[in-house]
VOKOLMI-371445 format. One line per field, with one value per residue (C-alpha): residue in one letter; y, z, x. Coordinates in steps of 0.5 Angstrom, whole numbers. Each point is the difference from the previous one (the first is absolute). Layout:
BEGIN
r <- (A ...) $
c2 <- (Y ...) $
c3 <- (Z ...) $
c1 <- (X ...) $
***
This chain:
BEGIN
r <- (X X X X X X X X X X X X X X X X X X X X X X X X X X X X X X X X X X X X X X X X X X X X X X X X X X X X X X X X X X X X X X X X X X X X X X X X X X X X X X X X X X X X X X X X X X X X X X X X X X X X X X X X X X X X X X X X X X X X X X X X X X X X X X X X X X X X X X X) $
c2 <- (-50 0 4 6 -1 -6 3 6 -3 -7 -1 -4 4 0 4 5 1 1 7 2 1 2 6 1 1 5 4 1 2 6 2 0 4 5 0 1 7 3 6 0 6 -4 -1 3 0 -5 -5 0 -2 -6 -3 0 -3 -5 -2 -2 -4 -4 -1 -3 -5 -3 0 -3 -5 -1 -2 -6 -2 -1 -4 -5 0 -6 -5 3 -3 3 4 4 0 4 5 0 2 4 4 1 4 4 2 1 5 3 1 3 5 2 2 3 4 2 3 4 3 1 4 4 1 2 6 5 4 0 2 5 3 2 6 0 -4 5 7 -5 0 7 2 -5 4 7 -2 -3 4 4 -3) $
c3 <- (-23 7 5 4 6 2 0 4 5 4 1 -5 -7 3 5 -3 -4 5 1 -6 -1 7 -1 -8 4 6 -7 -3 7 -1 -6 0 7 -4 -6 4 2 -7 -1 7 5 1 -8 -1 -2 5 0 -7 1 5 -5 -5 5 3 -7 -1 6 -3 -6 3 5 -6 -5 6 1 -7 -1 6 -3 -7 -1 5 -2 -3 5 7 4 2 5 -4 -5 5 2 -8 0 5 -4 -6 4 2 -6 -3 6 -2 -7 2 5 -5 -5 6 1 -8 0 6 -1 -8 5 5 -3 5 5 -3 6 7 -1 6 1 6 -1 -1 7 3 -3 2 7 0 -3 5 6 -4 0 7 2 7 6) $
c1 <- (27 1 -3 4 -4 3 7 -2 -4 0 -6 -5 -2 -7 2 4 -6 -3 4 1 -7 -2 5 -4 -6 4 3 -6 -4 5 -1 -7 0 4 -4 -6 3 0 -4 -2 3 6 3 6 6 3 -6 1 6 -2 -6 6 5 -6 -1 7 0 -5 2 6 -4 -4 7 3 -6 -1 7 -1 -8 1 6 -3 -8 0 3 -1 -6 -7 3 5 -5 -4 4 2 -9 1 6 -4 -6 5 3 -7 -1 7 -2 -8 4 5 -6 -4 7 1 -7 0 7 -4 -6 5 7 5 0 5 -1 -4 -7 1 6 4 -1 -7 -1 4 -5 -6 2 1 -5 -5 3 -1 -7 -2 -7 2 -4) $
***
């Protein structure tokens, strides 16, 4: 079986490689900057949202390059079987991140709602106002 890649790009396989798992590497920097957002003040709906998305992304990224890895693994040169090395590490971190994910979501389920409301925010101005000591 023949890889895809060299029907897609041009450029020699080691290369494509290359950006395959260049682009893994940026995906899972974005899921992992998401992840690290759970149960801190900015968890909410939409960041939820953006871990599931980011996780998606990469999950494509390393389906993407999986599909262009494997099927060349034993008949490339030491190059593409660098960038191969290089892909499997990305997808170890992939797979460490998702877990890390799972337990934080287990440890702080989704926000139904804000912790402060508007309402709330408002009534404590008021308040604040109500109270300043006259000079």
């Amino acid at each position: 079986m023949r890889c895809a890649c060299r029907l897609v790009c041009n450029k020699p396989r080691p290369f494509f490689l290359f950006q395959l798992v260049h682009e893994c590497n940026v995906q899972l920097a974005l899921f992992r900057n998401a992840t690290q957002g759970i149960g801190t003040s900015h968890d909410g709906a939409s960041l939820r949202r953006e871990v599931e998305t980011a996780g998606r992304a990469c999950l494509k990224a390393c389906e993407a390059a999986k599909n262009c890895v494997l099927p060349q693994l034993r008949h490339e040169g030491v190059e593409f079987t660098r960038h191969a090395s290089q892909f499997i590490g990305c997808v170890a971190a992939y797979v460490v991140e998702m877990k890390r994910c799972v337990a934080l979501e287990k440890t702080f389920p989704a926000p139904t709602e804000p912790s402060i409301t508007p309402q709330q925010v408002c009534f404590y101005a008021l308040d604040s106002l109500a109270y300043c000591p006259k000079e």
